[in-house]
VEXBAMI-667142 format. One line per 8 residues: number of its first residue (from 1); their letters; for each residue x, y negated, z negated of C-alpha. Coordinates in steps of 0.2 Angstrom, whole numbers. Layout:
BEGIN
NUM> A> X/Y/Z ~ ...
//
This chain:
BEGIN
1> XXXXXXXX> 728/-232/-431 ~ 713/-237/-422 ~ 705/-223/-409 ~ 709/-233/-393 ~ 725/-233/-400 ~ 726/-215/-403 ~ 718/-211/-386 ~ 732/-223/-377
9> XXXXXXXX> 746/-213/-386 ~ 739/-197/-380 ~ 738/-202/-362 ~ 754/-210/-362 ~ 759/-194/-367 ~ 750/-186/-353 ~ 757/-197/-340 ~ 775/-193/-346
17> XXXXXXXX> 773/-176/-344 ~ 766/-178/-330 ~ 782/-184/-322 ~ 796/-175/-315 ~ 806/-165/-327 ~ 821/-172/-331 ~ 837/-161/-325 ~ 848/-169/-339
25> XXXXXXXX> 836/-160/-353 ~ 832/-145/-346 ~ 818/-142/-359 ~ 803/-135/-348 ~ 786/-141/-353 ~ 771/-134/-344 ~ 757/-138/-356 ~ 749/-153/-367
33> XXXXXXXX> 734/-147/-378 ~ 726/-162/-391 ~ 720/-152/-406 ~ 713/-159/-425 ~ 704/-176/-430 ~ 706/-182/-410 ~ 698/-171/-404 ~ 681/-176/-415
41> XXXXXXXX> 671/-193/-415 ~ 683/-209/-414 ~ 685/-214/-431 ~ 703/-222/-437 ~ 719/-209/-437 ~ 733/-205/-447 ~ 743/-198/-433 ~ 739/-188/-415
49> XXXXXXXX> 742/-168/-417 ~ 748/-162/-400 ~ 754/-144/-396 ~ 768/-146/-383 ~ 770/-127/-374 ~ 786/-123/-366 ~ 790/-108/-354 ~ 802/-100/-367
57> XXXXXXXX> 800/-83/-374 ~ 789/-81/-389 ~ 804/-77/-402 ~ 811/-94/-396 ~ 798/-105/-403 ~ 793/-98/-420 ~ 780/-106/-429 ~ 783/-123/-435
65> XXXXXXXX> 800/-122/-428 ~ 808/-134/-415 ~ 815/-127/-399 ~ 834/-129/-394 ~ 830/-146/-383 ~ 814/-152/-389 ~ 822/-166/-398 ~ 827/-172/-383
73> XXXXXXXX> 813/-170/-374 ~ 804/-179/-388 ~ 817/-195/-387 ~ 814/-196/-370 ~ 795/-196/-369 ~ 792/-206/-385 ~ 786/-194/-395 ~ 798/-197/-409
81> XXXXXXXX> 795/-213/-410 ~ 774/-212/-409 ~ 761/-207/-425 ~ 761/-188/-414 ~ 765/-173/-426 ~ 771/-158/-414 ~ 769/-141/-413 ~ 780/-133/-402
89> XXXXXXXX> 772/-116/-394 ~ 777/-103/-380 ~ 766/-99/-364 ~ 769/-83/-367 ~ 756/-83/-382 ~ 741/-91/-385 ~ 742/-109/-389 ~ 728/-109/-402
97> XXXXXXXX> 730/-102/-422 ~ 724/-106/-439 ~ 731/-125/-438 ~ 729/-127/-420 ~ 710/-125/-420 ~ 701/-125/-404 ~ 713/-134/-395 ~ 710/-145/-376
105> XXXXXXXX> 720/-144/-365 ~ 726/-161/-356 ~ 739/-157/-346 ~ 749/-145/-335 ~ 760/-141/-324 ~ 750/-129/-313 ~ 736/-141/-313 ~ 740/-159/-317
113> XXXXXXXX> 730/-172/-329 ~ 715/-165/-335 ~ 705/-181/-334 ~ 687/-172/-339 ~ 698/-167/-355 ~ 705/-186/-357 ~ 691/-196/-355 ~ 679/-182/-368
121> XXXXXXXX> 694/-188/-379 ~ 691/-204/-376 ~ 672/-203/-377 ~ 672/-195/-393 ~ 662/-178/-383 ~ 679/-166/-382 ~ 669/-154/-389 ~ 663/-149/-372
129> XXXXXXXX> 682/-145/-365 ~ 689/-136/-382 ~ 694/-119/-381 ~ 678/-108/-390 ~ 682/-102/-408 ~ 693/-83/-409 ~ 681/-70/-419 ~ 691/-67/-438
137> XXXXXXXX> 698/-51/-431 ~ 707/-61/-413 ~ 714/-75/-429 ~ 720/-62/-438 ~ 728/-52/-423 ~ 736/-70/-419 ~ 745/-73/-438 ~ 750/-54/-437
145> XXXXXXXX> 759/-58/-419 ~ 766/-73/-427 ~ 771/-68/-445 ~ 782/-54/-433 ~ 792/-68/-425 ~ 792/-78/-438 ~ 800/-66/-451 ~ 812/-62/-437
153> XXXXXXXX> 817/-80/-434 ~ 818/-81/-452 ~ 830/-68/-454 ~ 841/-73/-439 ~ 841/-90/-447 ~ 847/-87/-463 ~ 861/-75/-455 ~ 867/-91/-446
161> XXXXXXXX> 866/-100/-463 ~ 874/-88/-472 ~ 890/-86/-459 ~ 892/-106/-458 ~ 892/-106/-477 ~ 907/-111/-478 ~ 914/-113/-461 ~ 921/-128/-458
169> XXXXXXXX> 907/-142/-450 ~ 892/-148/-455 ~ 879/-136/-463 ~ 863/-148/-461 ~ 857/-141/-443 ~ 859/-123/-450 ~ 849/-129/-466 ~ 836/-138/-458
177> XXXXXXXX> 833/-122/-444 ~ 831/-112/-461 ~ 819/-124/-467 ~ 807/-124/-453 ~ 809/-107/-450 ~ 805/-102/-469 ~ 792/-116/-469 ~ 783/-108/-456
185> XXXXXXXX> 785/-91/-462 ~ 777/-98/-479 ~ 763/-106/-469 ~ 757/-90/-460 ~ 759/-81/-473 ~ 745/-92/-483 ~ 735/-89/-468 ~ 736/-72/-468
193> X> 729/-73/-487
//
């Protein structure tokens, strides 16, 4: 997609979130942070990477994971139906790790549209409004944290799996949870190496 493009996605994006919360979702979102190839010089793009934090606890969204209401959320803003790959996050933990690299924040609650973040974006100059790079030791502090909730979530995951086995219902929600979760596991656990 074509960078204006890319840029008019991510604002959309903003200004969605910048609306009131819908009451039929409740799924809370308080942050937008752009991360990856938008946040560089404008160029063509595969897709926007986005970080979407939400004010659940930590153990609630394990990495690479989908929150209970997020799909929702992402119907109603779009999302779903835009080149914008997701990571879901908690504010109760940094935003930033090895994939989310020097994130910019775009939007929050507390604070409202970023507009020195969007129109860097836009410019192709976000480098100015990126968060500055963790030393190796605060990266590896962050997969630790993360490897903790994610083998956790893992484990309760494959519990649910393993009781709906053969329960009667569908078992794809329970696979796909699993999945994620495992995926996720897998992918710190290669950061870590």
């Amino acid at each position: 997609m074509k960078w204006t493009r890319a840029v008019h996605h991510l604002t959309e994006l903003v200004e969605k979130c910048a609306e009131p919360p819908n009451p039929v979702f409740r799924f809370d979102v308080v942050e937008l942070w752009a991360f990856g190839d938008l946040l560089g010089v404008p160029r063509e793009l595969d897709v926007i990477e986005v970080a979407v934090v939400s004010d659940l606890p930590v153990d609630e969204v394990p990495w690479l994971t989908e929150p209970l209401g997020a799909e929702h959320w992402a119907h109603s803003t779009r999302v779903s139906r835009n080149p914008i790959s997701v990571r879901w996050r908690s504010v109760h933990a940094p935003v930033w790790n090895h994939e989310i690299e020097r994130p910019a924040l775009v939007w929050s609650r507390a604070h409202g549209v970023v507009e020195e973040a969007l129109v860097a974006v836009s410019d192709g100059t976000a480098e100015l409004v990126r968060l500055p790079e963790p030393s190796p030791d605060e990266l590896r502090k962050r997969i630790e944290d993360e490897l903790v909730v994610s083998l956790a979530a893992m484990r309760r995951a494959n519990q649910v799996y393993t009781d709906k086995r053969w329960s009667p219902g569908k078992l794809t929600p329970h696979a796909d949870s699993l999945w994620h979760t495992t995926s996720g596991y897998l992918d710190l656990l290669d950061a870590a190496g």
